[in-house]
C-alpha positions as CSV (number, residue, x, y, z in Angstrom):
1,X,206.3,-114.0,115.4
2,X,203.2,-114.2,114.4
3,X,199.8,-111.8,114.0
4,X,196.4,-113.1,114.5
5,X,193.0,-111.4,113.4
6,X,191.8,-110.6,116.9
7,X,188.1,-110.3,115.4
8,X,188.6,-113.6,113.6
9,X,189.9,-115.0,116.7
10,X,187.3,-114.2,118.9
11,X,184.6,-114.3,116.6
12,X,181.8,-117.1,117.3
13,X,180.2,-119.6,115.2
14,X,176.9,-117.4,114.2
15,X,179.3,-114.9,112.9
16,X,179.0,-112.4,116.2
17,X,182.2,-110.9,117.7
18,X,182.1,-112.5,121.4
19,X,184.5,-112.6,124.1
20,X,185.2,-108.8,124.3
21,X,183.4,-106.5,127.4
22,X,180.2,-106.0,126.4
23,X,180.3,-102.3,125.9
24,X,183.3,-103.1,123.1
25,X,180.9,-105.9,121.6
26,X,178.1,-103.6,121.5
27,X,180.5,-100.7,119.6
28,X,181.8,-103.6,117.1
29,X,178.5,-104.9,116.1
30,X,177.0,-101.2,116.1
31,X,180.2,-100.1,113.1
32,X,179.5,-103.7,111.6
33,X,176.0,-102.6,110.8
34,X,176.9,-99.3,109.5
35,X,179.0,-100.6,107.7
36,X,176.5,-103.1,106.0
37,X,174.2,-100.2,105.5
38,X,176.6,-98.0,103.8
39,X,177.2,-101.1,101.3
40,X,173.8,-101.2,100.8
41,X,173.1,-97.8,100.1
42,X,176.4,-97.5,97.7
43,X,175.0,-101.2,95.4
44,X,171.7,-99.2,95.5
45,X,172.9,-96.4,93.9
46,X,175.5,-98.1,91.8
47,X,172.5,-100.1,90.5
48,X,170.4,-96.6,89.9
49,X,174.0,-95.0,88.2
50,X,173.9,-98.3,86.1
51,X,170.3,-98.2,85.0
52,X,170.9,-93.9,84.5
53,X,173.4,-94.8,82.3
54,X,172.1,-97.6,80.3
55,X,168.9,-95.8,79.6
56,X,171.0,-92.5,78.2
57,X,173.5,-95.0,76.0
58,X,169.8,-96.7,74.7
59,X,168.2,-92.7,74.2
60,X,171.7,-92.2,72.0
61,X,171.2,-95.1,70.1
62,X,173.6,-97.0,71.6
């Protein structure tokens, strides 16, 4: 037997999740874009960690 992505499956050419009801289409691209917000917000403040931490190694002399 075997498993297939059901996303992957019904997924269009431009990347958007078709073929579900619409309120279920709406729902998955609504978590998709949380979801590429809360990436954002984390390489933001990884970056902002990163620069806090390369200026306090530079301060110690390193």
């Amino acid at each position: 037997m075997t498993t297939t992505n059901v996303l992957t499956t019904w997924q269009a050419a431009d990347g958007n999740v078709s073929g579900f009801p619409a309120p279920i289409q709406a729902f998955l691209q609504t978590q998709n874009l949380e979801l590429s917000n809360q990436v954002g917000a984390f390489c933001l403040t990884n970056a902002a960690l990163t620069a806090l931490v390369n200026a306090v190694n530079a301060a110690l002399g390193g």
